[in-house]
C-alpha distance (Angstrom), angle and dihedral (degrees) to the residues before:
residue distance angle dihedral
X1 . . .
X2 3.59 . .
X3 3.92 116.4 .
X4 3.61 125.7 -149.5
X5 3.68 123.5 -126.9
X6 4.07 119.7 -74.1
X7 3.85 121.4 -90.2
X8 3.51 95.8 -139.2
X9 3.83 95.8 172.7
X10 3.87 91.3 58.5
X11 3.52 90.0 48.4
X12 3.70 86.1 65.2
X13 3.42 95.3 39.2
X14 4.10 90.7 64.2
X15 4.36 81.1 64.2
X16 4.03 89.8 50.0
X17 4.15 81.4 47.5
X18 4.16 91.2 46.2
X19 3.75 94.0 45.4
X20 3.82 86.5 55.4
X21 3.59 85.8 56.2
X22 4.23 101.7 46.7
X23 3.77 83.6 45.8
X24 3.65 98.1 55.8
X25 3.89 92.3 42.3
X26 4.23 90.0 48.6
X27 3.32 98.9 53.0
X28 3.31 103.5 94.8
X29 3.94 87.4 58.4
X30 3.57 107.0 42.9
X31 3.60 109.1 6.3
X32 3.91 123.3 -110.4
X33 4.54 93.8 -133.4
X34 3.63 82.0 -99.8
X35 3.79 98.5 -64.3
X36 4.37 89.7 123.5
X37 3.75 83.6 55.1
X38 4.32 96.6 42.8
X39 3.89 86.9 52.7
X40 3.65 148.0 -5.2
X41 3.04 116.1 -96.4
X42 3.64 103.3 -171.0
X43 4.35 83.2 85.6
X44 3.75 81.3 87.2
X45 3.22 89.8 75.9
X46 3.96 92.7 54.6
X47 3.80 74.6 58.5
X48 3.52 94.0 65.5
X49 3.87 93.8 48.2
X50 4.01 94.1 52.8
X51 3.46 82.3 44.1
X52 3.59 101.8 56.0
X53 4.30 94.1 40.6
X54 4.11 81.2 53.5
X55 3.75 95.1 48.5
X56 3.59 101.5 51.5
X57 3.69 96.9 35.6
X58 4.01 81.3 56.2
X59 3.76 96.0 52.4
X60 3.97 98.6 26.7
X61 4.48 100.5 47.0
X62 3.97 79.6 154.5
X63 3.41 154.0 -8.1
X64 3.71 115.2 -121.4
X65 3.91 96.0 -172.1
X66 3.60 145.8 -2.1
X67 4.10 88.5 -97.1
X68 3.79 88.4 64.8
X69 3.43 87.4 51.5
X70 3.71 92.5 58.7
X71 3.42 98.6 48.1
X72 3.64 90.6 41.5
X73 4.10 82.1 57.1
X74 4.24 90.8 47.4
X75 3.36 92.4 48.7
X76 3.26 101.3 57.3
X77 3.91 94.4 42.0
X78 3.62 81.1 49.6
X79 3.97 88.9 51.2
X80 3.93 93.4 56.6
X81 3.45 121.2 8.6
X82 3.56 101.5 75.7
X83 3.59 92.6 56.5
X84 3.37 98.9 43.0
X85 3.69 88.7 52.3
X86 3.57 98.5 53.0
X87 3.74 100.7 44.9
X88 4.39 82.4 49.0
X89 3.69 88.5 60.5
X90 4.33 89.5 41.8
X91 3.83 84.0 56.9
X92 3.76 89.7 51.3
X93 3.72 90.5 47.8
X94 3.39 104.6 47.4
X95 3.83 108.1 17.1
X96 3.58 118.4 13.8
X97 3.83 98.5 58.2
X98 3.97 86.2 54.8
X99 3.47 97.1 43.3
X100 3.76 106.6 86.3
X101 3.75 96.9 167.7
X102 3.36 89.3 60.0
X103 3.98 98.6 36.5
X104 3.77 113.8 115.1
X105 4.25 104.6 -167.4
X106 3.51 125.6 -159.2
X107 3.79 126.5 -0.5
X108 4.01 91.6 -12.8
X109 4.01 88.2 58.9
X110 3.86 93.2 45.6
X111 3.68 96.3 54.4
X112 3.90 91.9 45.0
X113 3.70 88.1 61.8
X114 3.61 97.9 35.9
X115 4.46 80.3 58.0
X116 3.85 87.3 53.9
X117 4.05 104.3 42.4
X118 3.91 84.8 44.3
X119 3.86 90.3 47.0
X120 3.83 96.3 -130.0
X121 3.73 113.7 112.0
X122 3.75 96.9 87.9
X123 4.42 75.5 78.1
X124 3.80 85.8 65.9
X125 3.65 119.3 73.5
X126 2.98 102.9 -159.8
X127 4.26 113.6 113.2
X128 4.26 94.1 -136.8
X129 3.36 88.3 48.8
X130 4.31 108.0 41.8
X131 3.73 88.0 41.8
X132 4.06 102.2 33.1
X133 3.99 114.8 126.2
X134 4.53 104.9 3.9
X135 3.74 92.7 5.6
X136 4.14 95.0 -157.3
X137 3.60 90.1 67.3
X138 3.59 88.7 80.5
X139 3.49 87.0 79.4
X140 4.50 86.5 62.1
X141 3.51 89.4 53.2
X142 3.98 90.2 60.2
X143 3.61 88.1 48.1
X144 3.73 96.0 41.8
X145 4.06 79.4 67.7
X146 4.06 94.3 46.1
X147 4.15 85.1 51.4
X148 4.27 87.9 51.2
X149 4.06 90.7 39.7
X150 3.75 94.8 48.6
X151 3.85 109.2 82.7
X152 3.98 78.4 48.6
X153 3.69 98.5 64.6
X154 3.81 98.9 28.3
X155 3.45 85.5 65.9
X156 3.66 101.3 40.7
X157 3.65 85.2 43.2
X158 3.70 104.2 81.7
X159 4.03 98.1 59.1
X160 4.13 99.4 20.5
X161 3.62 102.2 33.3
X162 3.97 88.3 132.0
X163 3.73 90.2 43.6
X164 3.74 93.1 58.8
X165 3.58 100.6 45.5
X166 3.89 87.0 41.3
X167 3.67 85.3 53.6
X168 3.99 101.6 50.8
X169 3.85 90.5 46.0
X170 3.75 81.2 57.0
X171 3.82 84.8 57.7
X172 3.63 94.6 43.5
X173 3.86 94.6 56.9
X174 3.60 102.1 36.8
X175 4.10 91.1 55.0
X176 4.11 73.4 44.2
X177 3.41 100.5 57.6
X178 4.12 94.1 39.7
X179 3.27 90.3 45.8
X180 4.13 91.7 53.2
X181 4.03 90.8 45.2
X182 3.92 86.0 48.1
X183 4.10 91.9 55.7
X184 3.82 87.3 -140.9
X185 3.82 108.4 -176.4
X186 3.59 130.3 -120.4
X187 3.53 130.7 -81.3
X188 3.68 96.0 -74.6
X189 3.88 86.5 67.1
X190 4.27 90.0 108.7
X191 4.00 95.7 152.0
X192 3.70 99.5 61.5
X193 3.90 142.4 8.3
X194 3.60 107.1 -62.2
X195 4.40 136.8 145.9
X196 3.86 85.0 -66.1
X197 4.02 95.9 67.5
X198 3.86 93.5 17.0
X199 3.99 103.1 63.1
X200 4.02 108.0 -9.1
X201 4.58 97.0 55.6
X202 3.90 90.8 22.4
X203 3.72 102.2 120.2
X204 4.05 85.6 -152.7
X205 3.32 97.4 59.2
X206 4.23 100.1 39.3
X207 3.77 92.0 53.0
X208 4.02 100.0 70.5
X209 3.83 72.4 72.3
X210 3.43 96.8 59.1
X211 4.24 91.5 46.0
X212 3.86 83.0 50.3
X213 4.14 84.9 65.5
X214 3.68 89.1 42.7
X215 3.97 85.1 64.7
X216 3.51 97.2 34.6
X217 4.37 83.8 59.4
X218 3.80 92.0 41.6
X219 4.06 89.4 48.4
X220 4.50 88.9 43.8
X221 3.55 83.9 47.0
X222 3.66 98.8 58.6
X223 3.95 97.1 44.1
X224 3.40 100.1 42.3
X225 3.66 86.4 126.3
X226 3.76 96.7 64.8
X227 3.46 94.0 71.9
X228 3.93 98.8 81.5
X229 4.12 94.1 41.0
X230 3.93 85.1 68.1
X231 3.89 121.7 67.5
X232 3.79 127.7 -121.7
X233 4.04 85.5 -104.5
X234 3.82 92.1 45.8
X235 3.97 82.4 55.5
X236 3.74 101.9 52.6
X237 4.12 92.0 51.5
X238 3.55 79.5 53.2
X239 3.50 96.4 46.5
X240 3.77 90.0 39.0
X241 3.86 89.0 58.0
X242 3.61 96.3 49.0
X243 3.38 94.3 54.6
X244 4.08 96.8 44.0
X245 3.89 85.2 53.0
X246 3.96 88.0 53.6
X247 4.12 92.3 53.6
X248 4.00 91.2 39.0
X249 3.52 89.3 53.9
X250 3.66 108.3 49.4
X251 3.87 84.5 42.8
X252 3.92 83.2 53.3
X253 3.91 86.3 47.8
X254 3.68 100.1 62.7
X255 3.66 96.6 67.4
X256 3.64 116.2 39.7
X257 3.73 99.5 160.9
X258 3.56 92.8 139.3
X259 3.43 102.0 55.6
X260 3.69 89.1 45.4
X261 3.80 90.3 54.2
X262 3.68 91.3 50.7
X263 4.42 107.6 28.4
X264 3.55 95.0 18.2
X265 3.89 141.5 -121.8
X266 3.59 90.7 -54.1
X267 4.11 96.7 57.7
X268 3.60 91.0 38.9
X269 4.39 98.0 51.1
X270 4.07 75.5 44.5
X271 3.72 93.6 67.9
X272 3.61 105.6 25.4
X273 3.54 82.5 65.5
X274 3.28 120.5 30.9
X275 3.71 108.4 -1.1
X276 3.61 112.7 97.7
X277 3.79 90.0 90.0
X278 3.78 91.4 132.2
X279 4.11 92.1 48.0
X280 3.74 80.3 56.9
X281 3.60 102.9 42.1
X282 4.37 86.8 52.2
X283 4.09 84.8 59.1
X284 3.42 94.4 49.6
X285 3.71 96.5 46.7
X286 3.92 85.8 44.7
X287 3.84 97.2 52.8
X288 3.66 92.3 37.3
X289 3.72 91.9 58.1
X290 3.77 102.9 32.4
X291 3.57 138.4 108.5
X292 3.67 93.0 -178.9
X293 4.33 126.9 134.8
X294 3.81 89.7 -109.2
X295 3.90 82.1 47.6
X296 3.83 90.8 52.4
X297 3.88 89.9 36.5
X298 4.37 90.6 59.4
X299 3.88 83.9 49.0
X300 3.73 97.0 68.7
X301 3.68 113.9 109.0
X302 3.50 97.3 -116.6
X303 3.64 90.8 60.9
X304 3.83 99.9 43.2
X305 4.07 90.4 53.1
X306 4.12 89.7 51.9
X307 3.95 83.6 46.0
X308 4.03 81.0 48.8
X309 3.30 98.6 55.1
X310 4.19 97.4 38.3
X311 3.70 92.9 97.9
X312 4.16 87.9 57.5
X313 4.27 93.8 46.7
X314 3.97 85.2 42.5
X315 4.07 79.9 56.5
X316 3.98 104.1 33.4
X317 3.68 96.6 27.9
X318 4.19 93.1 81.6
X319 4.17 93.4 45.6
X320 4.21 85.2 49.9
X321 4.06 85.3 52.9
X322 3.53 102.8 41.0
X323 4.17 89.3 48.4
X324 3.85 86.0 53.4
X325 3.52 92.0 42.7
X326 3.89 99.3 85.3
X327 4.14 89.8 53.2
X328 3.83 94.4 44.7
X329 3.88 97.9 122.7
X330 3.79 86.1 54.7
X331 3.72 97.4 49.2
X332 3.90 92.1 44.7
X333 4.11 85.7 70.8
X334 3.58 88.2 55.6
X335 4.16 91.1 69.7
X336 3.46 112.9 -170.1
X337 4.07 99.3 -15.1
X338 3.64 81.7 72.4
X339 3.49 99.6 44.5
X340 4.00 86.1 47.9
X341 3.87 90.6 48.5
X342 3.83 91.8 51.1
X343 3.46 91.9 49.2
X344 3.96 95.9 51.1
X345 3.88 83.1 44.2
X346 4.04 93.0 61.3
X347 3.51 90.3 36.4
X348 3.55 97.6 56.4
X349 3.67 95.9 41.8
X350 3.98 85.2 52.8
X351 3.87 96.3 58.4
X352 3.76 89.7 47.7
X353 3.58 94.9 53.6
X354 3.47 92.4 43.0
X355 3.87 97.3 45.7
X356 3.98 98.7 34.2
X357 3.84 89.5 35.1
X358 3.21 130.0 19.8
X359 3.57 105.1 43.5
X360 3.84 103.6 38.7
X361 4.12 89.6 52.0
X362 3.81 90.3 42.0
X363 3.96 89.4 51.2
X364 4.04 86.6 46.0
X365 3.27 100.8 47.9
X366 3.82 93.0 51.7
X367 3.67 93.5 40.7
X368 3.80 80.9 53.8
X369 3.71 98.9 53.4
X370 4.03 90.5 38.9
X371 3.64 91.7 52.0
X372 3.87 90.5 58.4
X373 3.54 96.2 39.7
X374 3.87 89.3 55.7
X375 3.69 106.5 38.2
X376 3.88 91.5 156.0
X377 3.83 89.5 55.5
X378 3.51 137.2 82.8
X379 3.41 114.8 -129.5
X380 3.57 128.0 -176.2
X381 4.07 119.4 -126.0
X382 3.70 119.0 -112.1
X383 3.91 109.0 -103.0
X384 4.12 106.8 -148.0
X385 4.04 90.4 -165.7
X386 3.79 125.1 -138.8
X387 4.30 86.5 -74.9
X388 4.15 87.4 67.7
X389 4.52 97.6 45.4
X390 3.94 79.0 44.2
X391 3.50 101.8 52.4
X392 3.91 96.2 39.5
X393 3.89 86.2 51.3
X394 4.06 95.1 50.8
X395 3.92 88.3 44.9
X396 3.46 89.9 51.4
X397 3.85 96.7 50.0
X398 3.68 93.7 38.8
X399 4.16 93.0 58.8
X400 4.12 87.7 40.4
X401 3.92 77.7 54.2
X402 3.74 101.7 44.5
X403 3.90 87.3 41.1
X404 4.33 92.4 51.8
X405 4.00 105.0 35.5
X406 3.78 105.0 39.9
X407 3.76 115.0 139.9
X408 3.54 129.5 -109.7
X409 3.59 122.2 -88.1
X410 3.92 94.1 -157.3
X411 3.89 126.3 92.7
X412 3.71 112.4 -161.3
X413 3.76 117.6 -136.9
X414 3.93 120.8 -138.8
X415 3.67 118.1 -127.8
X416 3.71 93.2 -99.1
X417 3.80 89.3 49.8
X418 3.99 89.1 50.8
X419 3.83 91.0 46.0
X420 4.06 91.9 48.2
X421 3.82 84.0 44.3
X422 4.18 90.4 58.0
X423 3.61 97.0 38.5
X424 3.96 87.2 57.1
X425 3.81 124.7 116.5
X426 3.61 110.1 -103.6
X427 3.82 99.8 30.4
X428 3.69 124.3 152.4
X429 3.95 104.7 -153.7
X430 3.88 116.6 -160.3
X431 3.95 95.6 -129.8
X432 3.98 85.2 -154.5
X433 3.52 115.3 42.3
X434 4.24 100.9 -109.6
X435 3.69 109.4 -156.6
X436 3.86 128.3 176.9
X437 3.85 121.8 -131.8
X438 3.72 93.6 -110.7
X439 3.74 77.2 70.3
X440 4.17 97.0 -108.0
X441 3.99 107.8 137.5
X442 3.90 121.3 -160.3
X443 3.50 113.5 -144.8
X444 3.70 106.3 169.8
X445 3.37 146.4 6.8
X446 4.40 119.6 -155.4
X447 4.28 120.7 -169.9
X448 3.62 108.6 -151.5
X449 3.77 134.8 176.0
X450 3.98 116.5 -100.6
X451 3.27 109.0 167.9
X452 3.78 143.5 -30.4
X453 4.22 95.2 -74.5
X454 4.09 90.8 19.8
X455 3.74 136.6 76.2
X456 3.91 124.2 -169.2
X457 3.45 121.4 -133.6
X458 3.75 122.8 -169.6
X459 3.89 124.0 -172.5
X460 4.15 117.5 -153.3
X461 3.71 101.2 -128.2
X462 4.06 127.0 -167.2
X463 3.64 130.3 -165.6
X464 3.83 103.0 -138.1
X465 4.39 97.0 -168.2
X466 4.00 133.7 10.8
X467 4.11 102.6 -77.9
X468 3.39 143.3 127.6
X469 4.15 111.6 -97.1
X470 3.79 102.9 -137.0
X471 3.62 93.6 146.1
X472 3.77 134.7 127.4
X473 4.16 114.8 -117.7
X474 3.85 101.9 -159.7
X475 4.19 113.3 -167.2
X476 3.91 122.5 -155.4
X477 3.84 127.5 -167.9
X478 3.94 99.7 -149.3
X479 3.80 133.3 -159.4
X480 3.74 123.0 -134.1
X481 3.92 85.7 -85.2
X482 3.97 96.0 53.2
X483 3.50 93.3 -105.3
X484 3.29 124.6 143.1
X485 4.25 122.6 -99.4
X486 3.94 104.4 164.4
X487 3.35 134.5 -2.4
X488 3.99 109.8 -154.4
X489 3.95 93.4 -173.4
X490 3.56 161.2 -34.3
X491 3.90 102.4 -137.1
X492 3.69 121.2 176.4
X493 3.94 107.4 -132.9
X494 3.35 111.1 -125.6
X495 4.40 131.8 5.4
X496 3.59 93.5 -149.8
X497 3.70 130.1 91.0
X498 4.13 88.3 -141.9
X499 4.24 116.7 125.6
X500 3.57 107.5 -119.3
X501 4.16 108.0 -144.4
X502 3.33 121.8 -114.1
X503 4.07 114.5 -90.4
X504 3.69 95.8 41.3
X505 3.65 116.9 148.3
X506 4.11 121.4 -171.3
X507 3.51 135.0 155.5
X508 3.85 122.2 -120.7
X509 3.78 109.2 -158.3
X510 4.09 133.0 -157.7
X511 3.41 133.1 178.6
X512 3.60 120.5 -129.2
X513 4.17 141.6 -172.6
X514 4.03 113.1 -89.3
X515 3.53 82.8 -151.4
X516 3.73 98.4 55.2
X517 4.18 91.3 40.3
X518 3.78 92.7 56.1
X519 3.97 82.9 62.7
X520 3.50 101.6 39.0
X521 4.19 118.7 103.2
X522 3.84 93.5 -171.4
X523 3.74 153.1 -6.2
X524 3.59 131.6 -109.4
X525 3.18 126.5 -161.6
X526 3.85 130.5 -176.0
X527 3.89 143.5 -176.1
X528 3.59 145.2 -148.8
X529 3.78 166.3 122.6
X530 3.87 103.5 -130.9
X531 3.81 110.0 27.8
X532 4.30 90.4 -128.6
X533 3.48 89.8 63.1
X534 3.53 126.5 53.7
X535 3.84 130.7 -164.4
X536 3.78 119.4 -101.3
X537 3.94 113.1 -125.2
X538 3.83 127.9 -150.3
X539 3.87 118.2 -145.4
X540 3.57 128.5 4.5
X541 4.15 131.8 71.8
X542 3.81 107.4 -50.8
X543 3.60 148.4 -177.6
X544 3.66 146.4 176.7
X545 4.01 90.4 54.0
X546 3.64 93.8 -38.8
X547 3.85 91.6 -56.3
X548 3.47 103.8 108.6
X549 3.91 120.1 54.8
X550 3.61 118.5 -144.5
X551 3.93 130.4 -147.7
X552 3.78 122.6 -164.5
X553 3.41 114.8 -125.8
């Protein structure tokens, strides 16, 4: 099949797109100048989807026969999977096993990452589920589907083009409407099925996106002859305007009152978040036609490898955040240095994944399927140079490093800080001193205002011997019964594989529902190593055969 020539300008677009992305995830860290507030930046990832549906409409026109089909499939598996695997496992590695609030044991767990290696749990709308293990991904899964649906609409395109966009609009507004008449919540909705799983993961709805780049390739396609009658100064007011309408639009898209006053909540979340498809589909066409400076400018190298490796820091940019995340107020001093660091950190770990990773599997796996396609041929194996055994290596020793010398999460108090902490209004004291077998004591536990809808509650802890604290605190709101009403948490104590000395006190803080505290009796709290077995505590009120201590409220 012949291929046309490379759109090196919208390859460095997709970094432009990415960055949106890592900005809007980091904010909460080190600030974004107000830009994550201005606009949302999750549209990038609408981006991505026109992008893709323009891409291999571009490079796939047709499908002569049902081999091209196959290798249209492999390459694309070849294209993502790899990567998306590896990073999975990093999550494990470095995040998942620490991250008890997100930790789903037993059969739960297994099918969560059975959903993500198989690329379907964007299909359940459900937040613990579409963003369990390297939340991002659930963006792959969606496009997993585009990649299946593809030879479909390519060949339905030619002759019902307006049938099949007519058709997923249909989709769009029907889950729309169901979704208004079911007053699903927002986005922030993460216990059960609400606007975040219902219209912005579901695969049905994000791929009238994709068929929007399928037109936007047919329409480039057609007028690739225009792009000589205008001059280079012709191009950049073009260019210019494109990217103008871009920034007035996701300005636009962060306050859709209007259209929530007149289609509803459901229309409105729609394109705050992931509407702008036709903004994005005018850049594409722009950049794909152009001959502009700021066309010429996004063709440098240095540009075209970030664009390169956008599809790795779309993938390793979340893990990077969510390993910071526990040391945030630390790294918020640092001001920009930090900010700079983190960014060399992601990008970094993107060019090794995509040099030690993602090209050297993708060139495998299609010398693998080419090879067996071609028996009677000789076809030369892949060679991954020096760059791809290097890269792999320094990936591999980086996470071993990340995994071994993280810092301690806990802040030892002082005796004068422990004594102000007791004397506090509020406090809890443990009349006999409760301590775990793992030889953690609680001495205290202090309620304190947070916020309007929030309360903070902080629990005195003391290391009783020299050891390293790698258990699991678990906190229960209780009825008058001792049964459970919340739980705010199950946070493991400290990241770090440090000993903490014997005599250490620290606090360890959650944040719980005012609502749910004015009808709690009592707190439990609970530790351990392996969720099905709990640690046995001497002294203190207890339950559950002396395995769960409890605090009068």
């Amino acid at each position: 099949m012949n291929r046309p020539q490379k759109l090196d300008a919208l390859t460095s677009l997709r970094f432009f797109a990415a960055a949106m992305i890592v900005i809007g995830h980091a904010d909460h860290i080190f600030g974004s100048l107000g830009i994550a507030s201005a606009a949302p930046l999750n549209q990038g990832v609408a981006f991505f989807f026109v992008l893709s549906g323009f891409i291999l409409a571009y490079n796939y026109p047709s499908f002569a026969n049902k081999q091209e089909i196959q290798r249209f499939f492999i390459a694309r598996f070849a294209r993502i999977w790899p990567l998306h695997v590896t990073t999975c496992f990093l999550w494990i590695f470095l995040i998942f096993h620490f991250d008890r609030k997100s930790y789903f044991p037993g059969a739960g767990g297994l099918l969560r990452l059975v959903s993500n290696l198989l690329l379907v749990q964007a299909w359940i709308p459900l937040h613990d589920w579409a963003l369990s293990f390297n939340g991002v991904a659930w963006s792959i899964s969606a496009e997993f589907f585009f990649y299946l649906a593809f030879p479909l609409l390519i060949t339905l395109w030619g002759r019902y083009w307006h049938w099949t966009i007519a058709a997923l609009a249909t989709v769009i507004i029907a889950i729309l409407v169901v979704a208004q008449q079911l007053r699903l919540p927002g986005e922030d909705a993460y216990l059960g099925v609400g606007l975040l799983g219902m219209v912005y993961f579901n695969p049905l709805v994000r791929i009238f996106e994709f068929a929007i780049g399928i037109a936007v390739a047919r329409f480039v396609r057609q007028r690739h002859g225009i792009a000589s009658t205008w001059t280079p100064a012709q191009w950049l007011v073009i260019e210019i305007g494109a990217i103008l309408a871009i920034v007035v639009a996701l300005v636009a898209a962060a306050n859709f009152s209007g259209i929530q006053q007149s289609l509803g909540n459901a229309a409105a979340y729609y394109f705050a978040h992931e509407g702008l498809w036709l903004f994005w589909a005018l850049l594409i066409a722009v950049f794909a036609l152009s001959r502009g400076p700021i066309c010429k400018l996004l063709s440098l190298r240095i540009f075209v490898f970030l664009g390169e490796i956008s599809f790795a820091l779309y993938l390793i940019h979340a893990l990077v955040i969510n390993y910071l995340d526990p040391y945030a107020d630390k790294l918020s001093a640092f001001g920009m240095l930090g900010y700079a660091l983190f960014w060399l950190l992601c990008l970094t770990l993107a060019a090794l994944l995509f040099l030690g990773v993602e090209q050297p599997f993708r060139k495998k796996i299609l010398f693998w399927w080419e090879s067996r396609q071609s028996a009677e041929r000789n076809i030369s194996a892949p060679s991954y140079g020096r760059s791809s055994t290097a890269s792999f290596v320094l990936l591999t020793l980086i996470s071993i490093s990340l995994s071994i010398f993280r810092p301690s999460l806990i802040s030892a108090m002082d005796a004068s800080a422990v004594n102000a902490f007791l004397s506090s209004s509020g406090v809890i004291k443990v009349g006999d001193e409760a301590t775990f077998n793992n030889g953690i004591a609680v001495l205290a536990v202090r309620v304190a205002e947070q916020s309007v809808d929030t309360l903070n509650v902080a629990v005195l802890l003391r290391n009783q011997k020299d050891a390293k604290i790698d258990s699991v605190l678990a906190l229960h709101l209780n009825d008058a019964q001792g049964r459970i009403i919340d739980k705010p948490g199950d946070v493991l104590l400290d990241k770090s594989s440090s000993r903490l000395p014997a005599g250490t006190s620290w606090l360890q803080s959650f944040s719980i529902n005012r609502n749910a505290y004015e009808k709690t009796s009592s707190f439990g709290i609970a530790m351990y190593r392996n969720p099905a077995t709990l640690f046995d505590i001497s002294g203190g009120n207890r339950d559950w055969g002396g395995r769960r201590l409890i605090i009068l409220k």
